[in-house]
C-alpha positions in Angstrom: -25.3 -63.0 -29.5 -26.0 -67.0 -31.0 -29.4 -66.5 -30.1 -30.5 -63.2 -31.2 -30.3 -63.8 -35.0 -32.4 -66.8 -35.0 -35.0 -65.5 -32.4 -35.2 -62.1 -34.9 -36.0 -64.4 -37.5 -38.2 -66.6 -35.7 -40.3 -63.3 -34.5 -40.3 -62.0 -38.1 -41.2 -65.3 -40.1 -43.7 -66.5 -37.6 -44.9 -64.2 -35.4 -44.9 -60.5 -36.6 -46.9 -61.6 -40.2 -49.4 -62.2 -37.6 -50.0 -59.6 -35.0 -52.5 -57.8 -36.3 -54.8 -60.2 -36.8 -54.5 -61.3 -33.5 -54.6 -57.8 -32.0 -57.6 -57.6 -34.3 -59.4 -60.7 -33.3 -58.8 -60.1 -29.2 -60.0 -56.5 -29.9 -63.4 -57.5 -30.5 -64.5 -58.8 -27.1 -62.3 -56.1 -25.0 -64.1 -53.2 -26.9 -67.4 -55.3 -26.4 -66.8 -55.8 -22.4 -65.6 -52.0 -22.5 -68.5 -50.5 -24.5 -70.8 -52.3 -21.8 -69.5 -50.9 -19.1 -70.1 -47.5 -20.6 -73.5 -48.6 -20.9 -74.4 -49.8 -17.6 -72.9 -46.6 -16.1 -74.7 -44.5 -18.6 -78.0 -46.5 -17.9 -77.7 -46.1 -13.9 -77.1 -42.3 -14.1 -79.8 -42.1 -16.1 -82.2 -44.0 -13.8 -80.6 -41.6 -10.8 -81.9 -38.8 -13.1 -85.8 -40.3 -13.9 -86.0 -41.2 -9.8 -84.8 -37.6 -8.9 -87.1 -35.9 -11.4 -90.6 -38.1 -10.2 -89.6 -37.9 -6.7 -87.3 -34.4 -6.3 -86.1 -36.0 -3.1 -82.8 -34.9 -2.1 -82.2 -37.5 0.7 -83.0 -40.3 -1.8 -81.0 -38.4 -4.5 -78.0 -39.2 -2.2 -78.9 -42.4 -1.4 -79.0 -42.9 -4.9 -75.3 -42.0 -5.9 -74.4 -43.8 -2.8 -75.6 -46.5 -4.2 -73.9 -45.9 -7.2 -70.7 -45.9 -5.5 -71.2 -49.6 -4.9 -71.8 -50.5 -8.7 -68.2 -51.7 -9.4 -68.5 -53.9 -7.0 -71.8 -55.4 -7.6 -71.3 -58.4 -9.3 -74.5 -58.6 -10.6 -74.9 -55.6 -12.8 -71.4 -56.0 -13.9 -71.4 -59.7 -14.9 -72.9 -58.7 -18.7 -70.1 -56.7 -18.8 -67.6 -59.5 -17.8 -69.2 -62.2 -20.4 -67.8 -60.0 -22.8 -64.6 -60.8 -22.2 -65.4 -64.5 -21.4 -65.5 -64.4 -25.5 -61.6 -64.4 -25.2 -61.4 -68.2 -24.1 -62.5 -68.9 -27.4 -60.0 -66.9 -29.4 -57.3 -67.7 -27.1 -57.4 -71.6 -27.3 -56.2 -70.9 -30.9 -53.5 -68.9 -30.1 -52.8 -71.5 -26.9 -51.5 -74.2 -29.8 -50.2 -71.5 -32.3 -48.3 -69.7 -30.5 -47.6 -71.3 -26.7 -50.1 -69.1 -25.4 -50.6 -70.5 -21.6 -52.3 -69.0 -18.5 -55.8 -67.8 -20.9 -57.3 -67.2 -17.4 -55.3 -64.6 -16.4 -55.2 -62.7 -19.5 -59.4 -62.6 -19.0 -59.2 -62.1 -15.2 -57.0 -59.2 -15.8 -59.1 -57.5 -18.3 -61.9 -57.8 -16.6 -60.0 -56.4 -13.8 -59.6 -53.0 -15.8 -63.6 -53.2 -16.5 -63.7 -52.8 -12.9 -60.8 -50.2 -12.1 -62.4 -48.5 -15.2 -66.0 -48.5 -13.8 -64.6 -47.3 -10.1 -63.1 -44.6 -11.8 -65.8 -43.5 -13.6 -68.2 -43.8 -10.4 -65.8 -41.6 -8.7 -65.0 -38.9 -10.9 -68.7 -38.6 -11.3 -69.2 -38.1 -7.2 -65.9 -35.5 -7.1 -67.9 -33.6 -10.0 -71.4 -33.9 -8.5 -72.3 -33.7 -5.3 -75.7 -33.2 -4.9 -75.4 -31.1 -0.8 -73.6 -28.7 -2.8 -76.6 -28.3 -5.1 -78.9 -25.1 -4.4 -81.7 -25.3 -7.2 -83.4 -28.7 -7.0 -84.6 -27.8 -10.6 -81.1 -27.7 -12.4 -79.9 -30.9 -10.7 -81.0 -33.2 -13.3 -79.4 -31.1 -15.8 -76.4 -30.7 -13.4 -76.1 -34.6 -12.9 -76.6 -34.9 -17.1 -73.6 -32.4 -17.6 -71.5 -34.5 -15.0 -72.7 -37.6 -16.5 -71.7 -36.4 -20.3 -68.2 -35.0 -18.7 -67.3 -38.6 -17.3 -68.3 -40.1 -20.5 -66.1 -38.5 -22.5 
């Protein structure tokens, strides 16, 4: 009860005036590292889609989405999405001496964390939706994998 009053006001005078600022400021790299993700799934399904309309190869087709399977986990083609976020060290060191801020590191790791359970999930719904041995007509599975594609990004 002795501390609550002067925490309210502590929390009123000197940190509330300033949340959404902040929340605006860290929003900026998050939606960045987000968008990107978006982008590199929407650029591999679409490269899945060219290779299966030169080639019309259904065993490379699967090898394909198997390979897409793998893409959270390939640090590689997920490291533009990361640098994103790495934007965050920068904004945070401010709100480090502002505000007591500590442990910067794990408020990056664990967004770029949810890049990753974000791209798995978005690989997987995209194989429960498509799979291409259940595909009859070789000519409607680009459309088919376009459709799927479309549905996941949503």
């Amino acid at each position: 009860a002795s501390v609550s009053e002067p925490a309210q006001k502590c929390c009123t005078e000197n940190i509330q005036p300033f949340l959404t600022s902040i929340l605006e400021e860290l929003m900026g790299p998050v939606s960045s590292g987000f968008t990107e993700v978006r982008s590199l799934f929407d650029k591999e399904v679409n490269e899945i889609i060219q290779d299966f309309q030169k080639t019309n190869d259904m065993t490379r087709l699967k090898e394909n989405v198997d390979q897409l399977m793998t893409l959270p986990f390939n640090s590689v083609k997920m490291e533009p999405c990361y640098l994103k976020v790495n934007l965050l060290q920068e904004l945070l060191q401010d709100l480090k001496s502002r505000f007591k801020v500590y442990h910067i590191d794990f408020v990056i790791q664990r967004t770029q964390n949810f890049m990753q359970e974000l791209m798995e999930n978005a690989v997987y719904t995209f194989e429960q939706l498509f799979s291409p041995s259940h595909q009859a007509d070789s000519a409607k599975i680009a459309t088919t994998i376009e459709k799927v594609k479309l549905r996941v990004l949503k």
